[in-house]
C-alpha positions as a LaTeX table, in Angstrom:
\begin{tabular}{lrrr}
\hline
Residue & $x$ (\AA) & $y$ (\AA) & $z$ (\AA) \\
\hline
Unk1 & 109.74 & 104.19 & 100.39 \\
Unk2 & 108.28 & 104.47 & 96.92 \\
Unk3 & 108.66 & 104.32 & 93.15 \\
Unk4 & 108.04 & 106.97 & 91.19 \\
Unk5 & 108.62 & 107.95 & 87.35 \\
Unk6 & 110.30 & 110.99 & 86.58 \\
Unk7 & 108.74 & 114.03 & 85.36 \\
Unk8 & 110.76 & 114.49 & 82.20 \\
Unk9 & 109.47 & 110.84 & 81.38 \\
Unk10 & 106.17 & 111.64 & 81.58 \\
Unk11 & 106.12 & 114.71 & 79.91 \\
Unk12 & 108.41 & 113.00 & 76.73 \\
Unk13 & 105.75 & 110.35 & 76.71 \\
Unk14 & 102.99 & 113.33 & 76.53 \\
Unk15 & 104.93 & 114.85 & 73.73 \\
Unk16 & 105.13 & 111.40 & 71.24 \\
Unk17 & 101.09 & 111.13 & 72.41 \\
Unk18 & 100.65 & 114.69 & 71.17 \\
Unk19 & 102.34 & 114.70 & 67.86 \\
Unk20 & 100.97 & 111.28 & 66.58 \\
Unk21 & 97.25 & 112.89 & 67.09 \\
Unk22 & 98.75 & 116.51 & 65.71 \\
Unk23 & 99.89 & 113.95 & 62.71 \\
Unk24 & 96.18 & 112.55 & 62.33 \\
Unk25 & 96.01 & 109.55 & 64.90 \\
Unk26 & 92.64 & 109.30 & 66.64 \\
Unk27 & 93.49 & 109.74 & 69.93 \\
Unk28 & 91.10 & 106.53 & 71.23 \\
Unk29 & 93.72 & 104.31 & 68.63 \\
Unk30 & 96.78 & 105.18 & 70.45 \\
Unk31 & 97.93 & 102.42 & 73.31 \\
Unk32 & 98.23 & 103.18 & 76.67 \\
Unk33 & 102.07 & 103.29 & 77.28 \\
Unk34 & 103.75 & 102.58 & 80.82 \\
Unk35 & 106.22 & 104.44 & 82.51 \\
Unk36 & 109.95 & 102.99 & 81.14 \\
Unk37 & 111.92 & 104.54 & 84.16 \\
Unk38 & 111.01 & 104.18 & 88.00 \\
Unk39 & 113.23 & 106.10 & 90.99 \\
Unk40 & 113.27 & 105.23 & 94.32 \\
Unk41 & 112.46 & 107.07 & 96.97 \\
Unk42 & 113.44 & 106.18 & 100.63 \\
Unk43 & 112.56 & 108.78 & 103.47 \\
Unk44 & 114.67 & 108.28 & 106.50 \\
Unk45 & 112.34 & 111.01 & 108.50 \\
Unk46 & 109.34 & 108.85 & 108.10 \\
Unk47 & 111.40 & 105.57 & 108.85 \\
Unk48 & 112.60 & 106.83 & 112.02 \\
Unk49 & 109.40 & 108.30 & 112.99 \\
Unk50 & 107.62 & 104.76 & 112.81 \\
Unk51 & 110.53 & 103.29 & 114.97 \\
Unk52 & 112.03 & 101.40 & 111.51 \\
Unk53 & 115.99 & 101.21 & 110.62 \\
Unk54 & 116.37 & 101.61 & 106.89 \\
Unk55 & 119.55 & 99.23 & 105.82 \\
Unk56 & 123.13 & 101.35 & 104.16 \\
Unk57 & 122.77 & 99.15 & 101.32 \\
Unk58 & 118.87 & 99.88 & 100.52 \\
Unk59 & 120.10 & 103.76 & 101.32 \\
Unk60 & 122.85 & 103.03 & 98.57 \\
Unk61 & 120.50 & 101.91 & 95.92 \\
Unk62 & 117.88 & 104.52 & 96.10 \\
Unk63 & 118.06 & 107.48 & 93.62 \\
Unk64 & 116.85 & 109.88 & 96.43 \\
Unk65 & 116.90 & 109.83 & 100.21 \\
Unk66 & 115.10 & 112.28 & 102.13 \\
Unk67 & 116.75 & 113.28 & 105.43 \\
\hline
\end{tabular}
């Protein structure tokens, strides 16, 4: 299992960095920002292979599962 942000989050986040130092921000001014979005990931491969049952309803939450 993990978290993970998504891709498209991080590269929107990269965009608003770039054009507030395109518009004339200094670059060591601008706040670090956190991921707003996590997914998780649950791999029922790995689970099995270290003798674990993963719950339906922990299946049913994540936004991936990797069979």
């Amino acid at each position: 299992m993990s978290y993970r942000t998504t891709i498209a989050d991080v590269f929107r986040q990269f965009g608003a960095h770039a054009g507030r130092i395109l518009k004339g921000a200094k670059p060591d001014d601008l706040p670090v920002e956190m991921p707003t979005k996590y997914e998780l990931i649950i791999s029922v491969v790995a689970a099995t292979a270290l003798g674990l049952d993963v719950p339906p309803t922990l299946l049913a939450r994540a936004d991936e599962v990797i069979e």
